[in-house]
N, C-alpha and C positions, 0 to 999 in steps of 0.2 A: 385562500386563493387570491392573489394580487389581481385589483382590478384596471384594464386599459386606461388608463391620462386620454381624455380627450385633448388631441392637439390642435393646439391653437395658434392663429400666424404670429411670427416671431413680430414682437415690438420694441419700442426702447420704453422701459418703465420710468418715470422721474420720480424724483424721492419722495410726493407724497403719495403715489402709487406702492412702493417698495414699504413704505409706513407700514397702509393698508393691508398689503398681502400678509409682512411678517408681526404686525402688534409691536415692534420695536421703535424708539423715537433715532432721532437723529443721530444722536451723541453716540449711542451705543452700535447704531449701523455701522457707522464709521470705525467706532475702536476693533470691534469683529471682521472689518477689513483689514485692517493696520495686523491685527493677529493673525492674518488670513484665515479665518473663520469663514468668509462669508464674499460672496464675487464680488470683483472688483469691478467700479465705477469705468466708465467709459466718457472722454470727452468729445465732446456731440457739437459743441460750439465755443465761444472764444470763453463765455460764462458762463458752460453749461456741461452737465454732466449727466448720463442716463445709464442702465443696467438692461440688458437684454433681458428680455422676459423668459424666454426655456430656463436662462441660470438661475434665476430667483424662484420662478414655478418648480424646479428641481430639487433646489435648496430646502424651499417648503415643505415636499412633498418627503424627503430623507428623511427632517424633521418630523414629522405627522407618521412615517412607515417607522420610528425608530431607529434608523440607520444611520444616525449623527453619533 
C-alpha cells in the first residue's frame, strides 16, 4: 500500500542540494539531463541555475518505488 509524500513547499534546489537528494555528482547530473533522463535545470539568474523541488522529490521517489 503506497504511502502519502508529505508535501512540502515548492523550492528551487541548487546543485548541491540536487547532489544530496540523488547521491549523483555533477558530471553525471548533467549527462542524465542532456539524455533527458532527469529534469531539467532552470535559469534563476544571469549565473545561476536551480531545479524545482516536486521534480527532483518525484524523480527520487520513481526511483525508490521502482517505477524508473
Amino acid at each position: 500500500m503506497p504511502t502519502a509524500v508529505a508535501t512540502q513547499p515548492r523550492r528551487i534546489m541548487r546543485l548541491p542540494q540536487v547532489q544530496a537528494a540523488t547521491g549523483f555528482g555533477r558530471a553525471w547530473i548533467y549527462e542524465l539531463m542532456k539524455r533527458g533522463d532527469f529534469p531539467q535545470a532552470r535559469k534563476i539568474g544571469t549565473r545561476a541555475v536551480g531545479w524545482p523541488s516536486d521534480e527532483i522529490e518525484a524523480w527520487v521517489s520513481d526511483r525508490l518505488e521502482g517505477r524508473a
